[in-house]
C-alpha positions in Angstrom: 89.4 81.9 26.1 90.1 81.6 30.1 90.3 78.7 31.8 88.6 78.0 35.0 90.8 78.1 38.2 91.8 74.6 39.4 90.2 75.6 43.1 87.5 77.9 44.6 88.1 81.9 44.8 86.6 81.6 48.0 89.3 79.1 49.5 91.9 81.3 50.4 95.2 80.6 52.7 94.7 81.5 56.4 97.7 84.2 55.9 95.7 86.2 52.8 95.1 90.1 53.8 91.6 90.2 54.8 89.1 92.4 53.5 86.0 94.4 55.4 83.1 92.6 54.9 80.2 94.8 52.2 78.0 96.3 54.5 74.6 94.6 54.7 71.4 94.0 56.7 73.6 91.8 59.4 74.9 95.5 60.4 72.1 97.1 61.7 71.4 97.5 65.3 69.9 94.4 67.6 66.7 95.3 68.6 66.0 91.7 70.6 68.2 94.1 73.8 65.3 95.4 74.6 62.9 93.0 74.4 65.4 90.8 76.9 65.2 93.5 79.4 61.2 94.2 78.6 60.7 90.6 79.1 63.2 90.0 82.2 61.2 93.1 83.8 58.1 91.3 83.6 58.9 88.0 84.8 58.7 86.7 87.8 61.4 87.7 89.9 62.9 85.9 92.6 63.8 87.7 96.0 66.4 86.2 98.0 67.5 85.9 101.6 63.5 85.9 102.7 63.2 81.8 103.1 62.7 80.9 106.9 63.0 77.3 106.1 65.2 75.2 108.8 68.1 74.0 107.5 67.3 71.2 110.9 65.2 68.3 109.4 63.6 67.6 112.9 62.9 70.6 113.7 61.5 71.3 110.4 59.1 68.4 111.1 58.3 69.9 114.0 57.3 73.1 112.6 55.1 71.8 110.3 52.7 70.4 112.8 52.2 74.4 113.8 53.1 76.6 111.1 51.9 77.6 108.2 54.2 77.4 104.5 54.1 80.2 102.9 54.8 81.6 99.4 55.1 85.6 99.0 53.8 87.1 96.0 54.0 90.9 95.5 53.6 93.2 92.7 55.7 96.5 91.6 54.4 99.0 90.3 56.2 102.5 91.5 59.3 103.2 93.4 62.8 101.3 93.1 63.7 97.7 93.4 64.8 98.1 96.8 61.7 99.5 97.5 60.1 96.3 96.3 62.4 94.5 98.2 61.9 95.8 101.7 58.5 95.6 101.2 58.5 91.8 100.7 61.1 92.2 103.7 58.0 93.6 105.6 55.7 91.3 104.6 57.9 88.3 105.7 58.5 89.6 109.3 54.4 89.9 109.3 53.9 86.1 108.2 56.9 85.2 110.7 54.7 87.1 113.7 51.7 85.1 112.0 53.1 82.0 113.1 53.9 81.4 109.6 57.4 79.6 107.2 58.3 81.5 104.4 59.7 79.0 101.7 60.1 81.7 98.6 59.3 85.0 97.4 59.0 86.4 94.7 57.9 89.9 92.5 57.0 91.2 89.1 57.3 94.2 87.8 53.7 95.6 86.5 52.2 99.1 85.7 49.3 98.0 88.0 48.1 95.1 89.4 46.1 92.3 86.8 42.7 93.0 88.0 41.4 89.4 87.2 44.1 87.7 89.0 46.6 90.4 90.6 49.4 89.0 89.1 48.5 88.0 85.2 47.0 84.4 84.5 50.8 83.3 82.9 52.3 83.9 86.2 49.6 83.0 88.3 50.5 79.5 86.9 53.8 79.9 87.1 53.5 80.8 90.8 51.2 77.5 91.1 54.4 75.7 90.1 56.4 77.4 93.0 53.8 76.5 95.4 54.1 72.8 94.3 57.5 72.4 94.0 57.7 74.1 97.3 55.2 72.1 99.3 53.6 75.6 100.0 50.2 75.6 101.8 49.3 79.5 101.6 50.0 82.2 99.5 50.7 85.7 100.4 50.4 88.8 98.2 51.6 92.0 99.1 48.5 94.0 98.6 45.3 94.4 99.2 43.1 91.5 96.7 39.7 92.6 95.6 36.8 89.5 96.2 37.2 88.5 92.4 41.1 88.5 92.4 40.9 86.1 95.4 38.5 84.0 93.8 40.3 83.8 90.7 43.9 83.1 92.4 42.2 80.2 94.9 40.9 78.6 91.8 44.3 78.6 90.2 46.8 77.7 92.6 44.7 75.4 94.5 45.7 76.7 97.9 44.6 79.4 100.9 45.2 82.8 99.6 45.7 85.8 101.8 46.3 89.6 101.1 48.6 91.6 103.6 45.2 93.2 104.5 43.9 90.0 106.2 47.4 89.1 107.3 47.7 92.3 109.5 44.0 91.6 110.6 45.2 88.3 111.8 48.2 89.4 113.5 45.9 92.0 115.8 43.4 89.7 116.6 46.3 87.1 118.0 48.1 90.1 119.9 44.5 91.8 121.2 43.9 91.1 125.1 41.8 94.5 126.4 37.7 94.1 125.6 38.3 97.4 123.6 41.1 95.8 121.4 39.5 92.6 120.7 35.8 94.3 120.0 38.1 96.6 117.6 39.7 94.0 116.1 36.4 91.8 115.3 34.8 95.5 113.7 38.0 95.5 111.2 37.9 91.6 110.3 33.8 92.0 109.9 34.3 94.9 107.5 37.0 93.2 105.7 34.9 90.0 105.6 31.6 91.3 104.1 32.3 92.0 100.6 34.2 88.7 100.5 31.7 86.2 101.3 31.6 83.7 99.1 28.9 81.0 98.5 29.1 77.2 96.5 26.9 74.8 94.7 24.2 73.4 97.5 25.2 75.4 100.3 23.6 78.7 98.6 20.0 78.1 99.6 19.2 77.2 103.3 15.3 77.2 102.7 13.0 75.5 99.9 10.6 77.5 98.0 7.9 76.8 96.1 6.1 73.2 96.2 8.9 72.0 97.6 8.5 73.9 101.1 5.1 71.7 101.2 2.8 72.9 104.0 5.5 75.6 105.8 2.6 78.0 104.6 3.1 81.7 104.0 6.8 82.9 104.2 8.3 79.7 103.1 7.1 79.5 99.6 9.8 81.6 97.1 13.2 81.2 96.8 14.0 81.8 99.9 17.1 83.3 101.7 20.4 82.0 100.4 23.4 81.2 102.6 25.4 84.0 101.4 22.7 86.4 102.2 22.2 84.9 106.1 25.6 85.5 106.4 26.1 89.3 105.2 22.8 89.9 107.3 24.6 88.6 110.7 27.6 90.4 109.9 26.1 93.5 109.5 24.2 92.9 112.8 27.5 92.2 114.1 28.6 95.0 113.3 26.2 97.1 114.1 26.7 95.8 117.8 30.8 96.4 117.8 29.8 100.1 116.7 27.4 100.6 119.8 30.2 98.7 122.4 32.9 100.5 121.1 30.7 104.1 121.4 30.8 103.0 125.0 34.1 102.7 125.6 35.1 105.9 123.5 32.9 107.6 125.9 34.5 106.0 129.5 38.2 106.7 127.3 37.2 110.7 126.9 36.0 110.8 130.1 39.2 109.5 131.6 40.4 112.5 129.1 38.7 115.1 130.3 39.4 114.3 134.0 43.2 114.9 133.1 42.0 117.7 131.1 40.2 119.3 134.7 43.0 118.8 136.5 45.5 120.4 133.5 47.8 117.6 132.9 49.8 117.7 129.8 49.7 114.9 127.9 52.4 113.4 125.7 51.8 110.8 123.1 54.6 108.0 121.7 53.7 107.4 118.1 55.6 105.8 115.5 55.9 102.6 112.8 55.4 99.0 114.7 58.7 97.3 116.3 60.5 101.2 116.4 61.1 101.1 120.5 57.6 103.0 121.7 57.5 100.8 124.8 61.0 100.4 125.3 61.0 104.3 125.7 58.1 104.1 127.9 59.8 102.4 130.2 62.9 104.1 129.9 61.2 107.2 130.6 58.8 105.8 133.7 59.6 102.6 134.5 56.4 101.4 133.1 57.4 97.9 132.9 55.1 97.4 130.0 55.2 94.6 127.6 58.6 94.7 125.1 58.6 92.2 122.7 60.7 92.1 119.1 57.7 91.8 117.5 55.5 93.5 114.9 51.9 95.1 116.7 53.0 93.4 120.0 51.0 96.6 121.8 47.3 97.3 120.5 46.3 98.3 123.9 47.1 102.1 124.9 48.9 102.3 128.1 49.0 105.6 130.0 51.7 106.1 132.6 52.3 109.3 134.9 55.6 110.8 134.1 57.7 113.8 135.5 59.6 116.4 133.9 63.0 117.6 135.3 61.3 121.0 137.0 59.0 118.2 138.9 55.8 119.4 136.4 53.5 115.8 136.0 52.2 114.6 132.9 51.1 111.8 131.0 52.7 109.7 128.5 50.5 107.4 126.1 52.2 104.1 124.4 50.1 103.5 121.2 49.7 101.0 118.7 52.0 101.0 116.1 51.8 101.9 112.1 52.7 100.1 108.9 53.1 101.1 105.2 49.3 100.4 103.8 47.8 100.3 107.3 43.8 98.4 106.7 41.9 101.4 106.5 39.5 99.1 108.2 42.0 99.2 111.3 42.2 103.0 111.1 38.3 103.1 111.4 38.3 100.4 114.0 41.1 102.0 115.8 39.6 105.7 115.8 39.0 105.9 119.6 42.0 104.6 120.7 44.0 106.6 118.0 42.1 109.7 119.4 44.8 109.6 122.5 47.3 111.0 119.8 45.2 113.5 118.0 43.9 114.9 121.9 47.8 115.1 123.2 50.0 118.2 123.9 53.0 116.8 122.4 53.8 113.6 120.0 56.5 111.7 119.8 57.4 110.0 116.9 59.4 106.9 117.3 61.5 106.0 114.1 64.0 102.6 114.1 67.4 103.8 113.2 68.7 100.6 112.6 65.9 100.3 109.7 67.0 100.0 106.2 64.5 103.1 105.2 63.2 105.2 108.2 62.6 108.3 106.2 59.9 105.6 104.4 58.8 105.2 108.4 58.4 108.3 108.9 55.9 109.2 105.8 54.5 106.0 106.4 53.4 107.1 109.9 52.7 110.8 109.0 49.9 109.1 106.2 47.8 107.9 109.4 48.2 110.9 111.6 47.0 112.4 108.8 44.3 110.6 108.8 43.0 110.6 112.3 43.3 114.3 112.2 47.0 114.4 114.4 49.1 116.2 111.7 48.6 119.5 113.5 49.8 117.6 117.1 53.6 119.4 118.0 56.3 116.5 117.2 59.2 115.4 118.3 61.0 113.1 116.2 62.8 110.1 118.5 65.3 108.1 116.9 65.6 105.0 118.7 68.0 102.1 118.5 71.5 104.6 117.5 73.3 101.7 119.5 72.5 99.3 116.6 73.2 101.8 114.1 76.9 102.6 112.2 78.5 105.9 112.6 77.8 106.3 108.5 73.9 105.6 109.3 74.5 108.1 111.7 75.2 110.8 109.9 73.5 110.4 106.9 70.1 110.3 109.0 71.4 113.8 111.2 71.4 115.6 107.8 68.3 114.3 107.0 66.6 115.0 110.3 68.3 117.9 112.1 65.9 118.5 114.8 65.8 115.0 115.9 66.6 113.4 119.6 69.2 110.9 119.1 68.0 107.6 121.9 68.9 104.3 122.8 66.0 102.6 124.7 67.8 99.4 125.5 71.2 101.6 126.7 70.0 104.7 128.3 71.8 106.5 126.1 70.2 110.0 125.4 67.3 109.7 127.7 67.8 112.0 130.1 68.0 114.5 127.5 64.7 113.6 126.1 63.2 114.6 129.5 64.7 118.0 129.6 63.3 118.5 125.5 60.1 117.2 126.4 59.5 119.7 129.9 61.0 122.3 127.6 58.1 121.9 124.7 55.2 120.7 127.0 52.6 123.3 127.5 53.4 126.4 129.8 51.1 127.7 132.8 50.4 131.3 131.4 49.1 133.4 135.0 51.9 134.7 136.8 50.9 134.6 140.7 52.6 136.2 143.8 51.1 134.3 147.2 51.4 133.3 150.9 50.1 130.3 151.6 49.4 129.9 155.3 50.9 126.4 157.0 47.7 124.5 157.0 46.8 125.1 153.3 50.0 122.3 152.4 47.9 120.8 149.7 47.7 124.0 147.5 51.3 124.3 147.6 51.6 120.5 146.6 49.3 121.5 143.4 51.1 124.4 142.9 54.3 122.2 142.2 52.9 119.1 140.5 50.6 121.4 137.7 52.1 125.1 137.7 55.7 126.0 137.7 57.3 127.2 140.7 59.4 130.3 140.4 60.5 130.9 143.6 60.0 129.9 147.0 60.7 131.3 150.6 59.1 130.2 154.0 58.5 133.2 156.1 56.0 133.4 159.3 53.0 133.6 158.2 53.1 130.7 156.0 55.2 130.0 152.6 55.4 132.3 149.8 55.5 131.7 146.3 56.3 133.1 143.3 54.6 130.4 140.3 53.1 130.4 136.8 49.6 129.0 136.7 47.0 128.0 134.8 43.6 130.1 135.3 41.9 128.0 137.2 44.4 127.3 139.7 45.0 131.2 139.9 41.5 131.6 140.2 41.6 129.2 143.9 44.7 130.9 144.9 43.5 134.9 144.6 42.3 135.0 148.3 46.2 134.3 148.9 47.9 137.2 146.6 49.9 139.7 148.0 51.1 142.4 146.5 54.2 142.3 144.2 57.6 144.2 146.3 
């Protein structure tokens, strides 16, 4: 018979051997890892270093008599994180040039967007909890909301909601100063405006029907027209009446075209994604001394400015508005006659910020709208502006990216004078080679010849001044009665 131990086998003394543990289900692999990083990817997630918030409480106070608090909201569906990131970056420069103060921002990571609510009801609550503790008056997504998802999200968080559509649209219509801009800018706000009209409780019917509408007589009795309905019906009247003015002006804006046409002067267009330098250039290369703001769409109107090449050939050089990832395709439509300056030019140059954190993003961004306004085929020039603000690393990762480019700084000078001689170099060449003597008194042929063909050669002899030039055939065609024959 065996006796009992007098203590517990599984006591033992801190220096006992050990043994391995018997394998068992606490070995098998953690699964939760995953489910961290699913649920992590989901969630809300907060983006730093965009808060515009003064740090000055008086100053603070002051701004909140004139600005707008803002929460950011976007959604990310393809590309990187830092793709998400500059993209709220972007849409926290646009509230800033909106007059607005960005207190947070945030993103979540979604196949697509929640089509009730954009972002999912959970963190549509969660972002009503932001916008509280915040003090928020406005939210901001980064994307275009259908009329339901805004609904939806104004019911929840209790606040003004705004896509980056209407936050663009806004920005335009503050910067628009020409009749043509501001008639361009009321067609885009229209069109974005008519599918989101929204109607409540009383304010849906304007006239009675039935009994009620008593002794109005024939065309009152019914339900009459509702508020909603009034509304869509002026708009589209509206509308209707922007087209027609804006027909006009297309037509006074190709006429002014085709006069420049006549008289065979190249044009050159400056293209490129809003705040890259297009007007700095323009008045680095003529001394325009057009508006230069550092600002996002500060120029909606085009301005047109005579310009000469090194060989003393004229032309014209066109300062456009400017592009943005997910430009409205309401502003492309709106926009069409004035974009049609860059589809009609000889030459385009595209402006690209060097400095940017992603101008090869630019760039496609940019290309999408040529694209559609029918410029992709236009002869380009890429311009990369701003090398003073850029490291010598930036440098030369963008050159391998972009070998063909012209390397400028608006600001210093630097590289402009070599942007002159590329552009008389790729402008469009007289093709009729003429040998005349212009007699003394015909001055002003010889003063076309120089500013629209390209002068060759020049001798004065006694019968008037000779000239060897390349034309274009209608100038050749006014200067036969002066040909002599070639020596």
């Amino acid at each position: 018979m065996t006796t009992a131990p007098d203590h517990d086998p599984s006591e033992r003394p801190l220096d006992a051997p050990t043994s391995p543990a018997p394998t068992g289900q606490w070995d098998e692999p953690d699964d939760t890892t995953g489910s961290y990083a699913l649920e992590a990817r989901g969630a809300l997630r907060r983006v730093a270093g965009l808060s515009t918030e003064l740090a000055d409480v008086t100053e603070v106070e002051y701004r909140q008599l004139r600005l707008e608090r803002v929460v950011l909201v976007g959604v990310w569906t393809e590309g990187t994180q830092a793709d998400a990131d500059r993209s709220l970056a972007e849409l926290a420069a646009l509230a800033e040039t909106a007059g607005s103060q960005v207190l947070e921002a945030v993103s979540q990571r979604r196949d697509k967007p929640d089509a009730a609510t954009y972002v999912g009801s959970g963190k549509a609550n969660e972002v009503r909890d932001i916008v509280a503790a915040t003090g928020a008056d406005t939210v901001i997504c980064d994307g275009e909301l259908t009329p339901g998802q805004l609904n939806q999200l104004e019911k929840i968080l209790k606040v003004k909601v705004v896509d980056r559509t209407a936050l663009i649209l806004d920005i335009f219509a503050q910067h628009a100063s020409s009749r043509e801009g501001k008639a361009q800018v009321e067609l885009a706000q229209m069109q974005y405006m008519l599918p989101r009209l929204r109607g409540w409780g009383e304010s849906l019917s304007r006239q009675a029907g039935g009994r009620v509408a008593g002794g109005g007589g024939i065309g009152t009795r019914g339900p009459g027209e509702t508020k909603i309905e009034t509304d869509r019906r002026r708009i589209r009247s509206r509308v209707s009446k922007l087209r027609r003015e804006i027909a006009g002006m297309a037509t006074a804006r190709a006429t002014q075209r085709s006069s420049r046409d006549r008289n065979a002067t190249p044009s050159v267009a400056i293209a490129g994604y809003t705040n890259a330098g297009k007007s700095s250039l323009l008045n680095a290369l003529t001394g325009a001394g057009v508006l230069v703001e550092n600002a996002l769409f500060a120029t909606l109107d085009p301005t047109v400015r005579r310009a000469q090449s090194p060989d003393g050939r004229e032309y014209t050089l066109t300062d456009t508005v400017g592009f943005v990832r997910h430009l409205p395709h309401q502003l492309v439509d709106a926009f069409r006659s004035t974009l049609e300056e860059v589809a009609a030019a000889d030459l385009l140059l595209h402006v690209v910020d060097g400095s940017d954190p992603d101008p090869l993003g630019q760039i496609d961004a940019v290309r999408v709208v040529l694209g559609e306004i029918d410029a992709a085929s236009v002869p380009e020039v890429i311009v990369v502006n701003k090398v003073d603000a850029m490291s010598e690393e930036d440098i030369l990762t963008l050159r391998r990216a972009l070998p063909g480019a012209v390397w400028v700084s608006a600001r210093t000078g630097t590289g402009i004078e070599g942007l002159r001689e590329l552009i008389a170099a790729r402008l469009p060449h007289p093709d009729v080679d003429v040998e005349i003597l212009v007699p003394y008194h015909r001055g002003d042929l010889v003063a076309r010849i120089h500013r629209d063909g390209e002068v060759l050669a020049e001798r004065h002899e006694d019968g008037g001044t000779r000239l060897s030039a390349r034309v274009d055939g209608g100038l050749a065609a006014a200067l036969e009665e002066f040909a002599v024959p070639v020596a």
